[in-house]
C-alpha positions in Angstrom: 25.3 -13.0 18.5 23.4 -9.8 19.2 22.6 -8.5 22.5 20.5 -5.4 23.0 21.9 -2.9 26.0 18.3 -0.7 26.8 15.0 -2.5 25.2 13.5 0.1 26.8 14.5 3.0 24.5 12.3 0.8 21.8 8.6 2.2 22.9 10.9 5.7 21.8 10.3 4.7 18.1 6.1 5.5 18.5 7.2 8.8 18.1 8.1 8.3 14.0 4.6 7.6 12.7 3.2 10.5 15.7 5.7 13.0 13.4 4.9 11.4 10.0 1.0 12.1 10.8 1.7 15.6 11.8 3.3 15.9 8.8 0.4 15.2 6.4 -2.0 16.9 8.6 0.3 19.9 8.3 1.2 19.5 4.4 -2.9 19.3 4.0 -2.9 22.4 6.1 -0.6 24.3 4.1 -2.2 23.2 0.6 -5.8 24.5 2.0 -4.4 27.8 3.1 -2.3 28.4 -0.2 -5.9 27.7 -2.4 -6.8 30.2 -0.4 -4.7 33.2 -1.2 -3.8 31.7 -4.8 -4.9 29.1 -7.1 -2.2 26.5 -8.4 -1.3 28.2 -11.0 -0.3 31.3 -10.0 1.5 30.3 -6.8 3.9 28.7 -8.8 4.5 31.9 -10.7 5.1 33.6 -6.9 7.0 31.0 -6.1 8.9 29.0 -9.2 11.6 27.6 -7.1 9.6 25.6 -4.4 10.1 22.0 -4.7 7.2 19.7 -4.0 9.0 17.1 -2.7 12.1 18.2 -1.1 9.7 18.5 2.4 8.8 14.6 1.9 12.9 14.0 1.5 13.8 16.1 4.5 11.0 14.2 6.7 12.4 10.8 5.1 16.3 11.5 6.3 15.0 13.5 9.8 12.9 10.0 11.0 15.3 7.8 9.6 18.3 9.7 11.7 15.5 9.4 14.5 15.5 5.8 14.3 18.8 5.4 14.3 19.5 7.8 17.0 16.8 5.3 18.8 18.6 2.4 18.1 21.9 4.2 19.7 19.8 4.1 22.8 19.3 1.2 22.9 22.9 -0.1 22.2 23.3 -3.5 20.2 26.0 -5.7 21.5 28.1 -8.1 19.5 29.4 -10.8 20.1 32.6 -11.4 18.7 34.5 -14.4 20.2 32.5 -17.7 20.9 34.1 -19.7 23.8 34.0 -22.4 26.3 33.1 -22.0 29.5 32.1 -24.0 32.8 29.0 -24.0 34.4 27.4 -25.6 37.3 23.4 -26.3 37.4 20.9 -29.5 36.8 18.8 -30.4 33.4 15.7 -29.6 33.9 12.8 -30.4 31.0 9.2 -28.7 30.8 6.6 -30.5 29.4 3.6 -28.7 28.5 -0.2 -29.8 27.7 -1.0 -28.0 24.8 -4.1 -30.2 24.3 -7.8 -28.1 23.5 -8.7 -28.5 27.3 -5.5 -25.7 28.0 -7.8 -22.9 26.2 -10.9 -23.0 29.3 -10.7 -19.4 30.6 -11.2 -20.5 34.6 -7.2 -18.7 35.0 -6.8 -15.5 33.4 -6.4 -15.4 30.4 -6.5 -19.1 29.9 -4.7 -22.3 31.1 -1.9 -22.4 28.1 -0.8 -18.9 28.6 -0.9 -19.5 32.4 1.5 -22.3 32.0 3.7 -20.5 29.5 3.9 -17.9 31.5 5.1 -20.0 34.7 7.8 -21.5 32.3 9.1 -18.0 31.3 9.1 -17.0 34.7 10.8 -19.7 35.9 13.0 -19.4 33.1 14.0 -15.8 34.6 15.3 -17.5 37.9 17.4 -20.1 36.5 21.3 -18.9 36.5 23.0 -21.8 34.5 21.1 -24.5 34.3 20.2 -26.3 31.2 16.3 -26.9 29.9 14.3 -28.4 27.7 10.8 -28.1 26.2 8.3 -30.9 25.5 4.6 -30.2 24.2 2.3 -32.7 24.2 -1.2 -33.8 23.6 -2.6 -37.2 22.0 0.8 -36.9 21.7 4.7 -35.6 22.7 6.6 -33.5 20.2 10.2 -32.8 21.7 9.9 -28.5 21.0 13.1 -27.4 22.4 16.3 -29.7 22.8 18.2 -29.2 26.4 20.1 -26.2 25.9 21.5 -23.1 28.0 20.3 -20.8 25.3 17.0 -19.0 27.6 16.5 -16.6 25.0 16.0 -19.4 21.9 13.6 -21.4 25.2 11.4 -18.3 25.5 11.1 -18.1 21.8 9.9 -21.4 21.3 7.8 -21.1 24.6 6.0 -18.3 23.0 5.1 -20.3 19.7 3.6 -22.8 21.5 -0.4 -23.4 21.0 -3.2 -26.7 21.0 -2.9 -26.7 16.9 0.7 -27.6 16.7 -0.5 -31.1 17.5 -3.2 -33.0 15.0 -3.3 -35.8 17.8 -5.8 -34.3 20.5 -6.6 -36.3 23.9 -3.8 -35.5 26.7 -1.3 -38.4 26.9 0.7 -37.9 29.9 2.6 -40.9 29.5 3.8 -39.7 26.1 5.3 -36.9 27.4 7.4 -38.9 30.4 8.7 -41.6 28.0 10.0 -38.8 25.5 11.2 -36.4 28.3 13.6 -40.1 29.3 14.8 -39.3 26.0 16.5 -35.9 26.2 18.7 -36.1 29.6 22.5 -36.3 27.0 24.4 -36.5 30.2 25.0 -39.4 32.2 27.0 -38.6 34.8 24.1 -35.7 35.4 22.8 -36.5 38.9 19.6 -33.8 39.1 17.6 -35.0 36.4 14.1 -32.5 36.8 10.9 -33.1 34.9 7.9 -30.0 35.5 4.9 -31.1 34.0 2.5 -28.5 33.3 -0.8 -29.6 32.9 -4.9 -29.4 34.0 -4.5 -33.0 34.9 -7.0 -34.2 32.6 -5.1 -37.8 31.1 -6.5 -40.0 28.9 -4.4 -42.8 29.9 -4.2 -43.2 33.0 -2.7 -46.8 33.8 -0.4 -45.9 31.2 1.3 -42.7 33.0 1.6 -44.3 36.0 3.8 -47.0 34.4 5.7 -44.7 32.8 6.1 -42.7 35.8 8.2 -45.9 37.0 10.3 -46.0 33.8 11.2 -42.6 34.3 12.1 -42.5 37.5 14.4 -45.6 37.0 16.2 -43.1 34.8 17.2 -40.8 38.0 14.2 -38.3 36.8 12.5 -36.9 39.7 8.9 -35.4 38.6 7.3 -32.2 39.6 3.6 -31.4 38.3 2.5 -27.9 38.4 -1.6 -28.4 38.2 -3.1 -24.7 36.0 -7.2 -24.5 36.2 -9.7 -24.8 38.7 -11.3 -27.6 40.2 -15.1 -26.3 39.6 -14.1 -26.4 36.0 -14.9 -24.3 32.5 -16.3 -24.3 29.2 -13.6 -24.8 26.1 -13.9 -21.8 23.6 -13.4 -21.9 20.3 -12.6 -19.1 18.8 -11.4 -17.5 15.7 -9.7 -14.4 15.1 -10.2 -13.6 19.1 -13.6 -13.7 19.2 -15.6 -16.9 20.8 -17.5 -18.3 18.2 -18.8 -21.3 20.0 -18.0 -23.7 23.2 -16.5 -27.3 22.2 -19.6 -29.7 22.8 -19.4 -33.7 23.7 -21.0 -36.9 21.1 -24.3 -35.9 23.2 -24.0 -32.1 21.9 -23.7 -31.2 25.5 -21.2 -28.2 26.3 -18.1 -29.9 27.6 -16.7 -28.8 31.1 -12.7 -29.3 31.7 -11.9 -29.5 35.4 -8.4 -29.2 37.3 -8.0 -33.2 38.1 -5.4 -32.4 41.0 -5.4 -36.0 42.1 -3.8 -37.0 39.2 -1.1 -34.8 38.8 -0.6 -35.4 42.4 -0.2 -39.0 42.3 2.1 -38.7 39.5 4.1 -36.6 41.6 4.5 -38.7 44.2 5.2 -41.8 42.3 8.0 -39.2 40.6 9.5 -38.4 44.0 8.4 -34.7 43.4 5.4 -32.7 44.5 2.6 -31.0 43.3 2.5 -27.4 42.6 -0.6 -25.4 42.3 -0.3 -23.0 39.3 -2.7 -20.6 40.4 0.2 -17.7 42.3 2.3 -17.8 39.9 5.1 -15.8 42.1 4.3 -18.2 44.9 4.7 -20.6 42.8 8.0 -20.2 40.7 9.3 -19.3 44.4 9.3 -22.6 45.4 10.7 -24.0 42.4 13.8 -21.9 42.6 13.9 -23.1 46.8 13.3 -26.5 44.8 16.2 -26.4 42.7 18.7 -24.5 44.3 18.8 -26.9 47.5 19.7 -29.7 44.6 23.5 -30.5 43.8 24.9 -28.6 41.0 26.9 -30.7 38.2 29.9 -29.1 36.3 29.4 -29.5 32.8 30.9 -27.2 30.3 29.2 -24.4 27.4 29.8 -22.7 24.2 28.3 -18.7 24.6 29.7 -15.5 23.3 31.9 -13.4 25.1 33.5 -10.1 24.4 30.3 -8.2 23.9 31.1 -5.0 22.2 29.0 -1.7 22.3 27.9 -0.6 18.7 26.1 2.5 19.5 28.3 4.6 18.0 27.4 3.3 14.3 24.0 4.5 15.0 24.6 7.5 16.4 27.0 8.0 13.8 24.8 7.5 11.4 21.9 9.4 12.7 24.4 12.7 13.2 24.9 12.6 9.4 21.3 11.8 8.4 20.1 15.1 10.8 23.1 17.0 8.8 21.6 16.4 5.8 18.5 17.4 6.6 19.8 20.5 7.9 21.4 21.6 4.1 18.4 20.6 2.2 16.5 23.2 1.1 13.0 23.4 -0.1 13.8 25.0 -3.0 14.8 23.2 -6.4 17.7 21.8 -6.9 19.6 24.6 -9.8 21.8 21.9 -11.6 18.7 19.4 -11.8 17.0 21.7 -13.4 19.7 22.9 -15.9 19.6 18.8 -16.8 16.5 18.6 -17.9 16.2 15.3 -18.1 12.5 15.4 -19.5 13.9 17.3 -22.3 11.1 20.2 -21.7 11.3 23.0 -24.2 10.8 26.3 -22.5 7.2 28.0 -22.8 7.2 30.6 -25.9 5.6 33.9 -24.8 
């Protein structure tokens, strides 16, 4: 397991292809001005022991060093002992509606990345609780299982989008009767379900049926509503540019709207509450009231321990690379030459 120190130090490493483009612009320089004062020919006679591509080998080893000497900065942890430990927190699972309604643009920059974004941010304020991932459209596709691995949540978060699903529609009750499925614990007595949705549902009856299922599995059901009531156009795009706006049977343009009265009823029926999505730090500020007002259960977790620094390989290694650059000449190389290894018979006079 691999833990970096200072991601910071990483916007450092625009700096290599700024040098290797001064470089060029410098060799081209150089080239222009020797035409100048001599033609090819007779400034290698002026200068026979100029190599034409020890320059390119000392740039090579001084940006390599300089990436490692980056990577120094930031200072890569390992993990070298994998234990057990004990933890205290609830299960919580996020289902989100990655159905083609979740790309209107009404909430910058448009509903889907608004509701990944309140997932990652509440992510950020959970200490050691355990979470899940659902997506769901026509359909529910379990995307993460319940883990205490944040990093591997955000990383599936991030990959989430409305083509991973063939089945379109929004089926809300798909989503509850799968999210039943993935609480392992049974003694677990905070059992939290965030749906993040526009509220549009295509089954209706359906949901609210297995809202009750649900809760008769101890699940108590938040909804966090993302859109605006007034409603938007759904782009359809390709390669980031709009290339049309989805269109009904009737080839009118189709407008998706917030529905807050069903994600509020659903809420209700859950014994949770509705959420508007809009403030996103108002918003993941009341979760994290929410949750940590709810009884922690003791359940116990495999995570590496021991992290050790391992800066000093890099810097290691970047010390040696800058040495070498430092005792590499631009001249040829004598004993290469005395080689010949193209077997070049010298010039009769």
């Amino acid at each position: 397991m691999i833990q970096l120190d200072e991601k910071i130090y990483f916007y450092l490493l625009a700096v290599i292809p700024v040098v290797a483009i001064v470089f060029v612009l410098l060799q081209i320089w150089k080239k222009r001005t020797q035409n100048q004062f001599a033609d090819t020919g007779l400034f290698k006679k002026l200068v026979p022991n100029k190599s034409r591509f020890k320059a390119t080998l000392k740039l090579l080893l001084f940006l390599t060093g300089l990436a490692f000497l980056i990577m120094g900065l930031v200072n890569p942890k390992m993990g070298t002992k994998l234990e057990t430990v004990k933890r205290e927190g609830v299960d919580i699972v996020f289902a989100v509606d990655v159905s083609k309604s979740m790309l209107a643009e009404d909430i910058a920059p448009n509903r889907l990345e608004k509701a990944k974004r309140l997932v990652s941010e509440i992510v950020n304020q959970l200490a050691s609780d355990r979470i899940g991932i659902i997506a769901y459209a026509g359909q529910a596709y379990p995307q993460l299982p319940i883990t205490t691995d944040y990093g591997a949540a955000k990383m599936f978060l991030q990959s989430m989008n409305t083509d991973m699903l063939t089945s379109q529609g929004t089926a809300i009750d798909q989503a509850l009767d799968l999210a039943a499925t993935y609480y392992d614990d049974e003694e677990q007595t905070n059992r939290v379900l965030f749906i993040i949705s526009d509220g549009e549902d295509h089954s209706a009856n359906a949901t609210l049926e297995a809202v009750e299922r649900t809760v008769e599995e101890g699940i108590r059901i938040y909804t966090i509503g993302v859109g605006k009531p007034k409603g938007a156009p759904i782009p359809i795009k390709r390669n980031g540019v709009v290339e049309r706006l989805k269109k009904d049977s009737q080839g009118e343009v189709v407008i998706t709207k917030l529905n807050e009265s069903v994600l509020t009823d659903i809420a209700e029926e859950g014994n949770g509450e509705y959420i508007d999505g809009a403030n996103t730090d108002a918003a993941v500020a009341y979760i994290k009231e929410q949750l940590l007002q709810m009884d922690k259960k003791e359940f116990e977790a495999k995570q590496f321990a021991e992290f050790k620094d391992q800066f000093q390989w890099f810097l290691g290694a970047a010390l040696l690379l800058f040495f070498l650059d430092i005792f590499v000449l631009d001249k040829k190389t004598t004993w290469l030459r005395r080689l010949n290894l193209f077997n070049d018979s010298p010039k009769r006079q």
